[in-house]
Jmol script that loads the backbone (N, CA, C; Angstrom):
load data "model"
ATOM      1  N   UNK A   1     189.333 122.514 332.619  1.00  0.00           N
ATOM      2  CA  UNK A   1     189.903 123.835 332.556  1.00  0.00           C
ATOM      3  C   UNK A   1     191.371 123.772 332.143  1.00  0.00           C
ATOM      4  N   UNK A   2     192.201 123.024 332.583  1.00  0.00           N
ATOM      5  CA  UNK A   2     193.474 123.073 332.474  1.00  0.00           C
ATOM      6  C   UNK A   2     193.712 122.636 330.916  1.00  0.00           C
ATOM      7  N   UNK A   3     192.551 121.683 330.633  1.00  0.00           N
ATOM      8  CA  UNK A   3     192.798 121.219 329.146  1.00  0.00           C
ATOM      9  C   UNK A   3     192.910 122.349 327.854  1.00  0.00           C
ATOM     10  N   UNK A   4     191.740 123.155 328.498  1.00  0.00           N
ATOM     11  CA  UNK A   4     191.404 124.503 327.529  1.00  0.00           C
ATOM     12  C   UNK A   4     192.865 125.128 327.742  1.00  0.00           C
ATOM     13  N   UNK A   5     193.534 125.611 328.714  1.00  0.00           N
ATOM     14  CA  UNK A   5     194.678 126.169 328.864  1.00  0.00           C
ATOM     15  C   UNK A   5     196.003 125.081 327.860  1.00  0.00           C
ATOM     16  N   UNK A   6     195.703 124.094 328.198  1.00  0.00           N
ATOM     17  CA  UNK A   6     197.046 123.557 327.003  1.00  0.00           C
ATOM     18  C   UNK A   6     196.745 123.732 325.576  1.00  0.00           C
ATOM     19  N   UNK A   7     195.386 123.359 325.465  1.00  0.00           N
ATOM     20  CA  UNK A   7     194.989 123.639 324.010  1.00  0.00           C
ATOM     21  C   UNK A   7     195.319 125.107 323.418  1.00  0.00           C
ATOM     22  N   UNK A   8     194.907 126.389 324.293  1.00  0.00           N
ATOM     23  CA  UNK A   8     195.713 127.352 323.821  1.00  0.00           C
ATOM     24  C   UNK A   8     196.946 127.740 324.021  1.00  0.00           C
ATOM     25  N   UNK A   9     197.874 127.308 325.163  1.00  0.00           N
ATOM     26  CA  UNK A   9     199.035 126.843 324.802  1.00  0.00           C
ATOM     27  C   UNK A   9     199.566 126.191 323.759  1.00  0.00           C
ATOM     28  N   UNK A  10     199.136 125.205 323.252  1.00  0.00           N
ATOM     29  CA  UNK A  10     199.937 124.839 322.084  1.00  0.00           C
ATOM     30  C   UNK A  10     199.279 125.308 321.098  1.00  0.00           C
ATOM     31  N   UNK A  11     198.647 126.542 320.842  1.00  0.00           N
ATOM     32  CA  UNK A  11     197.773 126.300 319.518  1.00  0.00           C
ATOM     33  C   UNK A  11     198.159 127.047 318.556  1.00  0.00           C
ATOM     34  N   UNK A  12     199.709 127.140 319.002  1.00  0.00           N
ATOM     35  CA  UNK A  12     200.932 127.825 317.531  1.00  0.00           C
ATOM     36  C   UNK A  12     201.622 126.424 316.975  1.00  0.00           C
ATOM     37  N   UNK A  13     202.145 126.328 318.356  1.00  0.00           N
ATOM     38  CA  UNK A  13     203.084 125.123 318.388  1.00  0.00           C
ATOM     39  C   UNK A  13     202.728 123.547 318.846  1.00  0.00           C
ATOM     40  N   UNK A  14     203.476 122.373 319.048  1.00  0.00           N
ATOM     41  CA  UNK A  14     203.215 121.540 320.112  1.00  0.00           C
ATOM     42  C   UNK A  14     203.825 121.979 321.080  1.00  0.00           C
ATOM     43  N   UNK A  15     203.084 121.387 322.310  1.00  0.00           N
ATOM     44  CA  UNK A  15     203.212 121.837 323.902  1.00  0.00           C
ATOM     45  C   UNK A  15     203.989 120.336 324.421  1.00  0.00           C
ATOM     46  N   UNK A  16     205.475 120.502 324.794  1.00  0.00           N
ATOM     47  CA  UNK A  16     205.827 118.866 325.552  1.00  0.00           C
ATOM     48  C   UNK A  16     205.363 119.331 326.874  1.00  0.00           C
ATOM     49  N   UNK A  17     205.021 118.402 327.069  1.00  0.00           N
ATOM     50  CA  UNK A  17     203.772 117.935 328.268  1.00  0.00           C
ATOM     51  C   UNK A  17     204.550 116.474 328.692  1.00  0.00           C
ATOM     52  N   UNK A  18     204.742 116.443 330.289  1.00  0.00           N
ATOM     53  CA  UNK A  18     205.111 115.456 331.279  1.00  0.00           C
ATOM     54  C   UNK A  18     204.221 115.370 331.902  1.00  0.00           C
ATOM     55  N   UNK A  19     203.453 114.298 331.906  1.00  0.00           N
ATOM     56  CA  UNK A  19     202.258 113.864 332.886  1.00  0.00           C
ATOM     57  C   UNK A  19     202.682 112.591 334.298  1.00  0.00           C
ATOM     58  N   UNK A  20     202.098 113.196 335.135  1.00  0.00           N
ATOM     59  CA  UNK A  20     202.508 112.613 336.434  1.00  0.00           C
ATOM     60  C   UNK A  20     200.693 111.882 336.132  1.00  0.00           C
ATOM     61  N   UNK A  21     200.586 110.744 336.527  1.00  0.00           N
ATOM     62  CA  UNK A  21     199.613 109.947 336.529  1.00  0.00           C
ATOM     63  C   UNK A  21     198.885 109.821 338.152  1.00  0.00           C
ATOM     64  N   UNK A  22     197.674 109.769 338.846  1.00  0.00           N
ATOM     65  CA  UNK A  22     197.202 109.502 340.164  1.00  0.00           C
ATOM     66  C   UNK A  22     195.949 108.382 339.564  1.00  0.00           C
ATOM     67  N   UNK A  23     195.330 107.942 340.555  1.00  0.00           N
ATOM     68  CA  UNK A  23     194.661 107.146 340.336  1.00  0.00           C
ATOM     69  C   UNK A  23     193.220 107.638 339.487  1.00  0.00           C
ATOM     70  N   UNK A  24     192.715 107.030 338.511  1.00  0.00           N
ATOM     71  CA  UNK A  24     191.988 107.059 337.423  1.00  0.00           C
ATOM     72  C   UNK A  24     192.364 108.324 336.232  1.00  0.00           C
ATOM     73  N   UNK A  25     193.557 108.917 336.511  1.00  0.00           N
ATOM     74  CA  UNK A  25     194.514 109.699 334.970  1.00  0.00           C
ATOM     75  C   UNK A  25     194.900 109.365 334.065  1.00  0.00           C
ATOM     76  N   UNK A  26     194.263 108.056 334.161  1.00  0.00           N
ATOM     77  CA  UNK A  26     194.775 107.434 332.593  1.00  0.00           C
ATOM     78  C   UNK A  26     193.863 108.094 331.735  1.00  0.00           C
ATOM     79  N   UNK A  27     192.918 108.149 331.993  1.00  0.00           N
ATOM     80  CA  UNK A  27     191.573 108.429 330.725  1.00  0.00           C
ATOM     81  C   UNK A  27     191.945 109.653 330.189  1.00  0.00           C
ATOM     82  N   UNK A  28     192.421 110.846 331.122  1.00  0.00           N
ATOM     83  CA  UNK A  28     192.847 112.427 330.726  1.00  0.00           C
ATOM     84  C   UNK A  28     194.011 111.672 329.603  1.00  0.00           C
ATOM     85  N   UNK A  29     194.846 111.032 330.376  1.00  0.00           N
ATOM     86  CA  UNK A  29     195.731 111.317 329.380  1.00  0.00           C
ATOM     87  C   UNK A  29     195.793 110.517 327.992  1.00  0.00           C
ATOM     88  N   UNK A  30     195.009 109.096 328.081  1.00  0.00           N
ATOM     89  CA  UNK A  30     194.686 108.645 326.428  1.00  0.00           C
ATOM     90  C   UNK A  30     194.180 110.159 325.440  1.00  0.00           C
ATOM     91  N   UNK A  31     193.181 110.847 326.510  1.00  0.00           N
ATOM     92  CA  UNK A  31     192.364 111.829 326.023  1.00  0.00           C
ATOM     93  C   UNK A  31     193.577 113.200 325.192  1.00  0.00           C
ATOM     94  N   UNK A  32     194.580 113.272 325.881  1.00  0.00           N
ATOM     95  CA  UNK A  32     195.611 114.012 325.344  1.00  0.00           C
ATOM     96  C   UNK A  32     196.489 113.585 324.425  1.00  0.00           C
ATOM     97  N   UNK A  33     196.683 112.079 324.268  1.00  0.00           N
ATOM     98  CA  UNK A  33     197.707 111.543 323.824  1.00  0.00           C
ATOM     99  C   UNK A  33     196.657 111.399 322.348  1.00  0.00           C
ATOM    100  N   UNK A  34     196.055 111.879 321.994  1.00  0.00           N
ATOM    101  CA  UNK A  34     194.958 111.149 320.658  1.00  0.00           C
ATOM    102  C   UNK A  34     194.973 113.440 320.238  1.00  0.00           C
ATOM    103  N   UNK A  35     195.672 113.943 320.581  1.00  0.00           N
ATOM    104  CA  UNK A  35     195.562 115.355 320.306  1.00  0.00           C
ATOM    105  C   UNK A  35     197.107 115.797 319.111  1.00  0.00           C
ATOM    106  N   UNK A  36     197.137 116.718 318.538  1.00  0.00           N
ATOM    107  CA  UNK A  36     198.453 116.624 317.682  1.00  0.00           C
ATOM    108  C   UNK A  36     199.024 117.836 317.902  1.00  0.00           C
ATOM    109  N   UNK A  37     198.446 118.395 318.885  1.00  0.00           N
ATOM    110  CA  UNK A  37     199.112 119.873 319.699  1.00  0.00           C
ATOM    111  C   UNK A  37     199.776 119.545 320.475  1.00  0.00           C
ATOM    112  N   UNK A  38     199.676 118.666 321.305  1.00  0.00           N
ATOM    113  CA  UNK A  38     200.700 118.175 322.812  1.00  0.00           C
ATOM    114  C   UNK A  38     201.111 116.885 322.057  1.00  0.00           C
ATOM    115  N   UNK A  39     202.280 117.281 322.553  1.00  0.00           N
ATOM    116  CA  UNK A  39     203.518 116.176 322.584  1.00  0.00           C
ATOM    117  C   UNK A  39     203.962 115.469 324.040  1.00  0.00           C
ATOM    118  N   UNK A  40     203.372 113.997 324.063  1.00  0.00           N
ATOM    119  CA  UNK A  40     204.040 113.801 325.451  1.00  0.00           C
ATOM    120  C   UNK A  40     205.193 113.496 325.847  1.00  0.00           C
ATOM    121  N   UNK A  41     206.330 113.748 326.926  1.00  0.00           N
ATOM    122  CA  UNK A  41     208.119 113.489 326.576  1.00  0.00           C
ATOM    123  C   UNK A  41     207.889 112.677 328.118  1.00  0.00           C
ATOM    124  N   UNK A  42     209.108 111.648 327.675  1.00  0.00           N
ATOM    125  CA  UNK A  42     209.353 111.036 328.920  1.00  0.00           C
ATOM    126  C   UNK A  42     210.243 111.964 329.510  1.00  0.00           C
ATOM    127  N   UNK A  43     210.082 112.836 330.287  1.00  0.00           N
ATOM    128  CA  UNK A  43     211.001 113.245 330.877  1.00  0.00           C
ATOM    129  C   UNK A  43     210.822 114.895 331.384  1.00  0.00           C
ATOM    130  N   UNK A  44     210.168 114.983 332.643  1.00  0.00           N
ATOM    131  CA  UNK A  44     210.440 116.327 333.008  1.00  0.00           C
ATOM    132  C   UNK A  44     211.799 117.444 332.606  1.00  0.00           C
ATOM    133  N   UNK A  45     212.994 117.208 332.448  1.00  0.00           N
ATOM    134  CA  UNK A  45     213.600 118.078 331.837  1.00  0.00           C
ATOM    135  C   UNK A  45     213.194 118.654 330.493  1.00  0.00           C
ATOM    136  N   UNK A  46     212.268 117.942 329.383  1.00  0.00           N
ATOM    137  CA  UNK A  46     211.905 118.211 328.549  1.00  0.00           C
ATOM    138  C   UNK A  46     210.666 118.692 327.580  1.00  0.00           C
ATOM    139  N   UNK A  47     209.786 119.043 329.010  1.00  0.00           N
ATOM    140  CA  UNK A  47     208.526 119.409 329.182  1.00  0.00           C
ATOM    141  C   UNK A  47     208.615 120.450 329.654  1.00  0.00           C
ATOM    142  N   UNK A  48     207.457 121.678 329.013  1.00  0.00           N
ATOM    143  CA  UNK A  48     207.490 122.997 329.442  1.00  0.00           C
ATOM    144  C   UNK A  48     206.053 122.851 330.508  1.00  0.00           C
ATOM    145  N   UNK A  49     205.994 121.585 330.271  1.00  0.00           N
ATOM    146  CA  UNK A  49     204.331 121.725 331.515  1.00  0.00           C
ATOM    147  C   UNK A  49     204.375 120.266 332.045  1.00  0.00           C
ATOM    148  N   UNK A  50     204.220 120.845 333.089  1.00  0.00           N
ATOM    149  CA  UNK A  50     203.645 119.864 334.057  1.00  0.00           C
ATOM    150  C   UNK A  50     202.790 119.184 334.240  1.00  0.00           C
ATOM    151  N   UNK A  51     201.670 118.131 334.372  1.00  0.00           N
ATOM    152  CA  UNK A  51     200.318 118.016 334.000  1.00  0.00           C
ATOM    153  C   UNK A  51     200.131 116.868 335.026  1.00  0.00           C
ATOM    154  N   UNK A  52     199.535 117.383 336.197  1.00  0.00           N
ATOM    155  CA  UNK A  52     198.800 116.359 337.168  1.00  0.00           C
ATOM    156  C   UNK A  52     197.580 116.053 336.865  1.00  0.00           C
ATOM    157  N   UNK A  53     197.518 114.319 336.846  1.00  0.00           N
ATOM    158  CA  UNK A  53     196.139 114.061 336.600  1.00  0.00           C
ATOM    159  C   UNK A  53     195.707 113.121 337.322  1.00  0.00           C
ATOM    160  N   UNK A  54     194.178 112.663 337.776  1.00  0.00           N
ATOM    161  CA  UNK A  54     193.983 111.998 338.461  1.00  0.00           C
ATOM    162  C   UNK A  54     193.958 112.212 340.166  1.00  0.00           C
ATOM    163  N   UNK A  55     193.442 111.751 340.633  1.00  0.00           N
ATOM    164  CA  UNK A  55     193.253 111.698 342.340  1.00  0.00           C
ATOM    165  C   UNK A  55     194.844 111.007 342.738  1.00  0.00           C
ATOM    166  N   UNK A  56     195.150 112.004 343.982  1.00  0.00           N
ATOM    167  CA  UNK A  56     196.556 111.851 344.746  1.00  0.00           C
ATOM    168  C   UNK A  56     195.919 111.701 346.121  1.00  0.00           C
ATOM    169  N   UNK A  57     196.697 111.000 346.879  1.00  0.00           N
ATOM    170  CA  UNK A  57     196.290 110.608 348.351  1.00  0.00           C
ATOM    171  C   UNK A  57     197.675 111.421 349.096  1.00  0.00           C
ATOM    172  N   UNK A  58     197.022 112.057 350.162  1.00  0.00           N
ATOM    173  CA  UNK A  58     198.623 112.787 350.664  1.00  0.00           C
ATOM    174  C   UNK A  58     198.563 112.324 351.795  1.00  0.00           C
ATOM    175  N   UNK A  59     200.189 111.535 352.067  1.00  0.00           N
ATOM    176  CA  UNK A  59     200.420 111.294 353.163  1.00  0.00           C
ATOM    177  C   UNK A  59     200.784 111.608 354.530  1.00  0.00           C
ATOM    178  N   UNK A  60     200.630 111.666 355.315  1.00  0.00           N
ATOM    179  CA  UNK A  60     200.913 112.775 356.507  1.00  0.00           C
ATOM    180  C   UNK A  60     202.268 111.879 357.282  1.00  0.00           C
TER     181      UNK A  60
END
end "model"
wireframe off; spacefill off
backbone 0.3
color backbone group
């Protein structure tokens, strides 16, 4: 779902996209990084999106 949402997000422009990685988010994001609508930036200041992927464990 969220993918469909970037895809029409960027589908004037490219979308910079900062991806926070959790365990097995690599695959989403090869899967994004092989796209020519999203742009990935090192760097949250320079990303208009956020993009959690993968399983997070929360600590109490």
């Amino acid at each position: 779902m969220a993918v469909n949402w970037l895809r029409k997000l960027a589908s004037h422009k490219r979308a910079p996209v900062f991806p926070v990685l959790g365990k097995q988010g690599d695959k989403a994001l090869r899967y994004l990084a092989l796209s020519p609508e999203i742009e990935l930036v090192d760097s949250p200041r320079h990303a208009s999106v956020l993009l959690i992927a993968g399983r997070f464990r929360l600590i109490d």
